[in-house]
BAGUVO-79325 format. One record per residue (C-alpha): x, y, z. Coordinates in steps of 0.001 Angstrom, whole numbers, plus 500000, padded with zeros to 6 digits. Layout:
BEGIN
XYZ/...
//
This chain:
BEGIN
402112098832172004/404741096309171795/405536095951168559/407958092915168321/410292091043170029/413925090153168133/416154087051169834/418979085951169024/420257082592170763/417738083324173268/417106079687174596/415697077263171857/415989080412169291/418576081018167427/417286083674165202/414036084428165356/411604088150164760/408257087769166860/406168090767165334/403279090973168147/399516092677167183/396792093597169720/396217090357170410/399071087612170271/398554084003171217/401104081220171629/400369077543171627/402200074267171296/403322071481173121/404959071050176252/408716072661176443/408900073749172768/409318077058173052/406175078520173181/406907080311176884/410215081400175535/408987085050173616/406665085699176788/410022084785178845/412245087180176826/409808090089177486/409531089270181161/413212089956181514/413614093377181097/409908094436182237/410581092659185497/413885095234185396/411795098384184268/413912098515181347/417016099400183185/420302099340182040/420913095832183514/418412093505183398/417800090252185399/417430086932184515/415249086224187539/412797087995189041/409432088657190189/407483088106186246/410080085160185695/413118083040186832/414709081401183973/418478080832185323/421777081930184590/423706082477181505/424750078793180493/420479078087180928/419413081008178626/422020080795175965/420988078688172454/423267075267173260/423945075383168929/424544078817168213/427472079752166020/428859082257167420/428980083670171794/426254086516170765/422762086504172987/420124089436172299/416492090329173602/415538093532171431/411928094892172104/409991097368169730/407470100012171553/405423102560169373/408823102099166689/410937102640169905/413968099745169980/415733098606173304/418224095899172962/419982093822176057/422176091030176218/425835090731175566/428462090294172604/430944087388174094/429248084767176416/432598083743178503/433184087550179245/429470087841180424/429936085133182743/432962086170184507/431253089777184643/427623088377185833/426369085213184957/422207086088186272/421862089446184393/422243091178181278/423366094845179927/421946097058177653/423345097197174058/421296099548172259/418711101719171805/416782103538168926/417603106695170335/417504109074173407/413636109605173159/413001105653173998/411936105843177838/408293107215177551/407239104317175326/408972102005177825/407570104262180179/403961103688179784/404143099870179516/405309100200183278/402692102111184643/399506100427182332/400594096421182182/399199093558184153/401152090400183987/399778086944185629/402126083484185385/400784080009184731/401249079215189050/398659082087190301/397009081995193820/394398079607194327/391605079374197175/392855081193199720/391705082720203159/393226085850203364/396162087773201221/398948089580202697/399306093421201280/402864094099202942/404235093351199506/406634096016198272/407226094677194854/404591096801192789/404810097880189668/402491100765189916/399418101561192564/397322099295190405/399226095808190595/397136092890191171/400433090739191255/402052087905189367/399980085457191050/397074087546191660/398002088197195128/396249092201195024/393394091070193183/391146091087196572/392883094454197691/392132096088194763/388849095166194517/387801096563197764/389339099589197364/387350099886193570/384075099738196104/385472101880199001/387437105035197650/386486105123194344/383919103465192196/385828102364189087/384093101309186028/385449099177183094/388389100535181354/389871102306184028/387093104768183873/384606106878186764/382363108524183836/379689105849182944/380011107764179431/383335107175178877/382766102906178576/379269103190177059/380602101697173907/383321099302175477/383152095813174102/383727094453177424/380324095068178835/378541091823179320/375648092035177671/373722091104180850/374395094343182517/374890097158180635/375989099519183700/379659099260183411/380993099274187203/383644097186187412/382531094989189980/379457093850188181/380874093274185459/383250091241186825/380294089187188745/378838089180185297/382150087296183017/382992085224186452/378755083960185736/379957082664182843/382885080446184304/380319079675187581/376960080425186836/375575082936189761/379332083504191374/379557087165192964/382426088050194819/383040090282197828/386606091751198624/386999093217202232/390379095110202999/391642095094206280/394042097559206793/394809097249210149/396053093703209587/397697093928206621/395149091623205040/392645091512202277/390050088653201631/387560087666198670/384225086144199906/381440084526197264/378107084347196789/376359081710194508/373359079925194586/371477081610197608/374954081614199465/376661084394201120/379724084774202490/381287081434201146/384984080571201355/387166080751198058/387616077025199268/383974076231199174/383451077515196090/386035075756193361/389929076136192628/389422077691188693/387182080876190315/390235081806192611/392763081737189432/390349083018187001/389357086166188979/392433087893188460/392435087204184977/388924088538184641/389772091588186479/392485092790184651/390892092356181284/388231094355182567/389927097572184524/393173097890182178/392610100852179700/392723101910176352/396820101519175550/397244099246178328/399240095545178191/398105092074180092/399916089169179267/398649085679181019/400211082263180897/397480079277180693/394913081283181371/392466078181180741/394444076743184471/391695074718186059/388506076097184380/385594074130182557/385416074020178689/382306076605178501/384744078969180827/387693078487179060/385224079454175961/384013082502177555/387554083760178226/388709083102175073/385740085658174449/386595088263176999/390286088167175651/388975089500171835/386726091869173177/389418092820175540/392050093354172055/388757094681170664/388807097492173173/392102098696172439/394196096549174702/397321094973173778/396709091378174936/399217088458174838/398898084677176145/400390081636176295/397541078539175679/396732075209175421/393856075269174984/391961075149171744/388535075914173825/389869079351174603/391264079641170625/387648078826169848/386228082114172025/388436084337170637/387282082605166794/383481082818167933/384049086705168586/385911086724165442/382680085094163512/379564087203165166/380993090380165999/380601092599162902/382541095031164271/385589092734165713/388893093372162632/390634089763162830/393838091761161689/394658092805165320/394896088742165914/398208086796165548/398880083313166226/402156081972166883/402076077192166744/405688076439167937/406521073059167794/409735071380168222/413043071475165481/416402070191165676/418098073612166018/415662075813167020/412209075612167472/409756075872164342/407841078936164881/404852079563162161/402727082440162088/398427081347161535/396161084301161209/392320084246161520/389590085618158165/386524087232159711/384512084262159714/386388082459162573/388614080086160357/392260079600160629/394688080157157676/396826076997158662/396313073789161243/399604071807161080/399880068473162862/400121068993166021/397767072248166651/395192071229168514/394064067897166319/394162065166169433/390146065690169977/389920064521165943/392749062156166506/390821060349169465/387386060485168094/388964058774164781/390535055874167257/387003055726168975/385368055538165768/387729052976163627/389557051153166260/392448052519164329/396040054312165882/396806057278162803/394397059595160979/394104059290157656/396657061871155232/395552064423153147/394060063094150026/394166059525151447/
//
């Protein structure tokens, strides 16, 4: 598991620990800083954890040196340290105008723990699933020529594998949820929609995609010969529709749903805006999906605005006995003169939040207050 992430003049951070549990959410407005942690993780993954790292690349693009350094740090220092299973890997560089000369679109190693570090950063290659905010929507067909996989599992950045790896779940091996091909080994998963209690992957995912789309099914068909893959749907009597026919959220939802579902025990998926184009009951019922994912033994992180999907993961929170809310951390960034202000809200077992500064998710009350007085500002505390 990840175990934190350490920056220092990192973009709109000048200093600043993020300590990451099972399941890490971070919200706030638009261009505070929220993206920034997710951003800083991206760089070296996208790099395996190489000795050089780059600032752009297939997880993220940020830039070059002069975009990514903190524009009022004191001194020409930039660091992006990452913490696996106690394991530390540090990148970045000591003097900013030396860097630049050098490189200006990549970074070096500076330290690490010790000489036993690459099997931690090992395994978060070969077991992670990472999807950015601009995924794939409805499309016809997908090309498979893609070399840049991570491991035989990818379902891509933009969920551009999602309909080849589906097929091949159906075709050459019949995959259940957690990675799994004995139905006893996911008996007790926390994934399982409780309207099937079979476990095969595809159902299931039929099953969570019902609750985004009432009756969806999908059907992915790989065509080798052409390099192609495609997803057809079924809803409603319907076979065989188009992704166009059939809404824009299903298409960027399904690879969401499907990696939540197949990545095992000790894997990673990270998501940006995962609520991208869905209903409110949807966003709801992935909010759900992503506890129960945590639940399962998943390291899950996202970037949200949406307080529909905070109020799934709080609903699992209040009526699963068995969910611990001390595997959930949430990160409200909000703007600073600086840096950004970063604080930490964490969540008791009956769904409520330790903290909601202004800001976090208050413009429903804020509007309803207008609608019902006619009047600009809520009220202060003990007003």
């Amino acid at each position: 598991m990840i175990n934190s992430i350490n920056l220092h003049n990192f973009k709109c951070y000048q200093s600043r620990k993020f300590a990451l549990t099972p399941l890490t959410v971070f919200c706030g407005s638009n261009s505070v800083g929220k993206s920034t942690a997710i951003q800083a993780l991206s760089i070296p993954l996208q790099s395996r954890f190489s000795q050089e790292v780059n600032l752009n690349g297939s997880l993220t693009e940020v830039g070059f040196i002069k975009d990514v350094h903190n524009k009022h740090s004191k001194d020409e220092k930039l660091l992006i340290e990452l913490v696996i299973d106690g394991k530390s890997k540090s990148w970045g560089y000591e003097d900013r105008e030396v860097q630049q000369e050098d490189t200006n679109d990549r970074l070096r190693l500076l330290s690490e723990s010790d000489s036993n570090t690459s099997d931690a950063f090992d395994n978060v290659i070969m077991n992670f699933q990472y999807l950015q905010a601009e995924r794939y929507g409805p499309k016809s067909n997908f090309d498979i020529t893609d070399s840049n996989r991570f491991h035989k599992n990818w379902l891509g950045a933009k969920g551009e594998f999602t309909a080849e790896f589906l097929s091949q779940t159906l075709s050459s091996k019949r995959l259940l949820v957690g990675s799994v091909t004995n139905p006893e080994d996911c008996a007790s998963d926390p994934r399982i929609h409780p309207s099937d209690s079979r476990g095969t992957l595809n159902r299931q995912i039929d099953a969570w995609m019902s609750e985004i789309s009432p009756g969806i099914s999908v059907t992915s068909k790989l065509y080798e010969e052409a390099s192609t893959a495609v997803n057809t749907y079924g809803q409603n009597g319907y076979n065989s529709l188009k992704p166009q026919n059939v809404g824009f959220g299903i298409s960027y939802a399904l690879s969401i749903v499907s990696a939540l579902l197949f990545t095992k025990r000790g894997g990673l998926v990270i998501i940006e805006n995962p609520e991208a184009h869905l209903h409110p009951k949807g966003q709801s019922y992935l909010g759900r999906l992503i506890a129960l994912t945590a639940k399962a033994g998943i390291q899950v992180i996202i970037e949200t605005h949406s307080d529909h999907l905070l109020n799934g993961i709080r609903v699992i929170t209040k009526t699963d006995k068995e969910f611990d809310p001390s595997i959930f951390t949430l990160y409200f960034v909000s703007q600073g003169e600086m840096e950004s202000n970063v604080q930490s809200i964490s969540i008791s077992k009956d769904g409520k939040l330790s903290a909601w500064p202004e800001g976090f998710f208050d413009q429903q009350a804020q509007d309803l207050f207008t609608i019902m007085t006619g009047k600009d500002e809520l009220p202060t505390k003990g007003s």
